[in-house]
N, C-alpha and C positions, 0 to 999 in steps of 0.2 A: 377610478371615476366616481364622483358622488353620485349618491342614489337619494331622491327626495321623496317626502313623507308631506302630503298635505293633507293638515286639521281642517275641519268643515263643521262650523257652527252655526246653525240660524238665531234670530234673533227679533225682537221688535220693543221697543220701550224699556232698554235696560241702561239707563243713562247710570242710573247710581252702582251698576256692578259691574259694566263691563269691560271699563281702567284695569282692574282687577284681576279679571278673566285671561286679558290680553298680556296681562305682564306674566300671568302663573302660564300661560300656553309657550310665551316667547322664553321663559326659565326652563323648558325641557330639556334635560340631557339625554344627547342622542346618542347611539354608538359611534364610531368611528366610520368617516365615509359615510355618515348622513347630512340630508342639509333638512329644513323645515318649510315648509309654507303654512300661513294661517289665511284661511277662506272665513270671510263673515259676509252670512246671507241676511241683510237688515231688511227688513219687512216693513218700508213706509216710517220710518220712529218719526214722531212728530214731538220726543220730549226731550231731543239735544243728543241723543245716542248717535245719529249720523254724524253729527258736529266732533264729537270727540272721539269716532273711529277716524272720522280723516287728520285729524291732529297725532293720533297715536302711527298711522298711517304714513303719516307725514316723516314720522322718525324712525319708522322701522318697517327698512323694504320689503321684510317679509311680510305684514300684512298686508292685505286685499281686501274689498269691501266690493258685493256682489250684489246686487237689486232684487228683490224679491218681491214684486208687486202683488204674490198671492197669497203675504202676508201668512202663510200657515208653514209649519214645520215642513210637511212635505217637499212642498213646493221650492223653499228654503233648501233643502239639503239638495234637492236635485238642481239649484241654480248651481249653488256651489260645486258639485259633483262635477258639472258639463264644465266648469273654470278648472278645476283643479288639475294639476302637471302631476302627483306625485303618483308612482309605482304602488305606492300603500296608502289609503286614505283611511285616516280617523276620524272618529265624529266627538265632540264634544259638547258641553252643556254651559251654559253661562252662568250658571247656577250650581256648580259642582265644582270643590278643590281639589287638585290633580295630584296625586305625589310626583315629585319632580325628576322622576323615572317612569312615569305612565307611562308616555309613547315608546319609550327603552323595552318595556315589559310587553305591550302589545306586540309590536315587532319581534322578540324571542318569543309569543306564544304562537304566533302565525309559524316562524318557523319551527318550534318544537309539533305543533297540532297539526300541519300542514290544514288546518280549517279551512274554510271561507269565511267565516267572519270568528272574531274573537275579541273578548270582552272581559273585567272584572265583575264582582258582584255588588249589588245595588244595594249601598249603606247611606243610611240616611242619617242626620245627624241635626242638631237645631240650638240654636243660642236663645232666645226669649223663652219663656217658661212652657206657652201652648206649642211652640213650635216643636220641644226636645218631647213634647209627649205626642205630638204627629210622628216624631222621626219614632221612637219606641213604640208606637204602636207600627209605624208601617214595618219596623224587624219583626214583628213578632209572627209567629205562627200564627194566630187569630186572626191577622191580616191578610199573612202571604199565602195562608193558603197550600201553603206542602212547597211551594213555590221556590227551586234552587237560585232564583237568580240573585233571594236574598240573604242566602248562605254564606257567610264570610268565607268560609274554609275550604267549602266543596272547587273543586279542579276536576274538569273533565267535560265530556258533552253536554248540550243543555235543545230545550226547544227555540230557547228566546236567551237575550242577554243585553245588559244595560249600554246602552250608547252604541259600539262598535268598531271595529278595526277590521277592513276588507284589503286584501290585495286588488288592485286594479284588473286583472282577469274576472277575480270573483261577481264583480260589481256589473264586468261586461258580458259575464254566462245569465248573471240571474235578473240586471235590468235595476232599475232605479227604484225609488218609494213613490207608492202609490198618491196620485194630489188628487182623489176624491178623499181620503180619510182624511180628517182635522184630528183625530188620534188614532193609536194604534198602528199607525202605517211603522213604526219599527216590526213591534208583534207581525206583521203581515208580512213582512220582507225575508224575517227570520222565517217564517212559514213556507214561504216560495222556495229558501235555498234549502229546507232539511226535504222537501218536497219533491225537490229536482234532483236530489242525491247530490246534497251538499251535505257540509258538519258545520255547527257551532261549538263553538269553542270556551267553556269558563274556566279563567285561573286567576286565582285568589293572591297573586304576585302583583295584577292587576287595579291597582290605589286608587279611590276616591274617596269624595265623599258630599252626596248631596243635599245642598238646603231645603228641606217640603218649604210649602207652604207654612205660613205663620200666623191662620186665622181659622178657624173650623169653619166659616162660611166657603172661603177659598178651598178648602178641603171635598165640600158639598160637589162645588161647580165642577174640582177637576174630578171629580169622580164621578158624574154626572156624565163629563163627555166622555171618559173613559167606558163606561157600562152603555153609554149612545154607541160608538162604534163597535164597539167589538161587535155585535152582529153583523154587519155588513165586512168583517173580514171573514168570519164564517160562512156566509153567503156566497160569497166572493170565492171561495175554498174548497166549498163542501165540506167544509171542517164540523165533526160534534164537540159540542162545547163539555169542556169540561165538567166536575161536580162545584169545582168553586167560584165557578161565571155563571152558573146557575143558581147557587143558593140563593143571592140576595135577592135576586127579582123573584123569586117563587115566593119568599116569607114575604116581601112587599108586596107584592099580587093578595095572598090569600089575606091576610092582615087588612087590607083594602076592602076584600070582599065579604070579609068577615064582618066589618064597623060599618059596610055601604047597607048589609043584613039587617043589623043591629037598629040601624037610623029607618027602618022598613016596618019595623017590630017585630022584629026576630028575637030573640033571649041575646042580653049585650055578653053573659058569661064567656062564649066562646074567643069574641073577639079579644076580652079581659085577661083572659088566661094566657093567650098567645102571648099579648104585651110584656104580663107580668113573666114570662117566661122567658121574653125575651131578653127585658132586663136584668132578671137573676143573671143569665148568659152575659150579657156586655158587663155587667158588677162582677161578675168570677173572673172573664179578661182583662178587668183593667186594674183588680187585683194581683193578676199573674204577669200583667207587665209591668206595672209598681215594682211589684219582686223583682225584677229579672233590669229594673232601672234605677228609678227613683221613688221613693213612696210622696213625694213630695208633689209629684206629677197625680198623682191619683183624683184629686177633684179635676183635672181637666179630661181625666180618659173616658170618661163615658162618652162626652160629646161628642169627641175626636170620634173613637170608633162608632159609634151609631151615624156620626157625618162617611164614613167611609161604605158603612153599609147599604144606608139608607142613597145616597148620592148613585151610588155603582147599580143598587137597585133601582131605582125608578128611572135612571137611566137606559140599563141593559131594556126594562119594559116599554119604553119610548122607539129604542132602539130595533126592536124584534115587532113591536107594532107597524114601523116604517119597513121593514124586511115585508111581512107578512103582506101589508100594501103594493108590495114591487117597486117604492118608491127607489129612486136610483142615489137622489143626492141625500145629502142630509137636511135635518133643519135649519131654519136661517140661525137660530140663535145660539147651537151647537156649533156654529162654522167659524168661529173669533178664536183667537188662542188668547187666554187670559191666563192672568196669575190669580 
């Protein structure tokens, strides 16, 4: 008897890449006695992307196109989740190339791990010049943070893990993603199952590879809402945040209160020093990622990583200021998914 696997992507305004997406999802080779579904959760596109999933739609019965009215990833994956037939559900990105054994390797890690969910590690990768210095800075240590999920090599348990591969029991012990979060709701989900005496799962058999963003302002924003939510799954948890969801909004806070001092007539030296220190700092990493990539990349790495710092921090302090309020939802202008 065939056993079916269905992919679940969200999606909104990806006309120019999701031809693409759809032909690398429909090229998986499966094992034997598998068949495929593809779920796409389209969030509203108003720039021709619904047009051209029902055309690709049109030619290949496996894909499906699923309505998403609340236009955010959450909401997305769990429209698709309630549609989807298969025994094992994958999540995919629309924005990330698959090796064309992914779903092959997810399914041997589920059964080798006997996990609950199970995933590759998160390699970023970039074609235009600021983008391969976003994708080299988000490898880097300076980034991640101590972070395994961006470990090529590492195989074994993790807290969190990129995209995901759930067996359909998994999905129905620990419940869907959260549609208050506009991010983080993977992080949040992965937290529920190691919470609930669940495992995750990383192995490095597992291929990708995702396009950042291709603009340091774009880098600002997603990391902007990325350091807005993570409080409110920590809230949500009673989770303590770690030392690396913590740095940036404390050097942004004090750095704030340092120069709000300074404009007061305080002595500006203290404020000056942090800066300059801070920069020595961002100039020795984007040193150490030049090394470790291209040196050629090196006038764009300062921006890159002080947009990842600076973005993650004034967010997370946005973020923990609405916590501390009680407020429940988020901000209106945190709540868009943007590129």
């Amino acid at each position: 008897m065939t056993r079916l696997v269905s992919v679940i992507v969200p999606c909104r305004n990806e006309r120019a890449h999701i031809g693409a997406f759809c032909a690398s999802a429909a090229a998986q080779a499966l094992p034997p006695g598998w068949a495929l579904e593809v779920l796409v959760a389209d969030g509203l596109s108003d720039d021709g992307t619904r047009e051209a999933l029902q055309e690709l739609a049109a030619r290949d019965a496996r894909l499906r196109i699923i309505d998403n009215p609340g236009r955010i990833v959450s909401s997305g994956l769990n429209r698709a989740l309630a549609a989807a037939r298969g025994e094992v559900i994958v999540r995919m990105d629309v924005h990330t190339t698959y090796a064309a054994d992914y779903v092959a390797q997810c399914l041997a890690a589920l059964e080798r791990s006997g996990a609950d969910n199970v995933g590759g590690p998160w390699h970023a990768v970039g074609d235009t010049p600021t983008q391969r210095a976003v994708a080299a800075a988000f490898q880097s240590r300076w980034l991640a943070g101590g972070a395994r999920s961006r470990d090529l090599a590492y195989e074994g348990p993790v807290d969190t893990v990129y995209l995901g591969c759930w067996p359909r029991a998994s999905l129905e012990r620990f419940g869907g993603f959260d549609e208050t979060l506009v991010r983080n709701q993977d992080d949040e989900h992965n937290l529920r199952i190691t919470r609930g005496g669940g495992r995750v799962w990383q192995s490095a058999a597992i291929r990708s590879s995702y396009r950042p963003r291709g603009r340091v302002a774009q880098v600002f924003r997603q990391y902007l809402q990325y350091g807005y939510w993570k409080p409110f799954v920590m809230r949500k948890h009673g989770q303590p945040a770690a030392l690396r969801h913590l740095v940036p909004g404390a050097f942004v806070l004090v750095l704030a209160l340092l120069l709000l001092a300074a404009l007061l007539g305080a002595p500006a030296w203290p404020a000056l020093g942090l800066a300059g220190v801070y920069a020595a700092a961002v100039l020795a990493a984007s040193l150490a990622v030049a090394a470790g990539s291209e040196w050629k990349l090196l006038p764009r790495l300062p921006a890159v990583i002080a947009a990842y710092h600076f973005g993650y921090g004034i967010g997370s302090l946005l973020g923990w200021a609405d916590v501390l309020r009680g407020t429940r939802a988020g901000r209106g202008r945190f709540a868009r998914l943007t590129r």
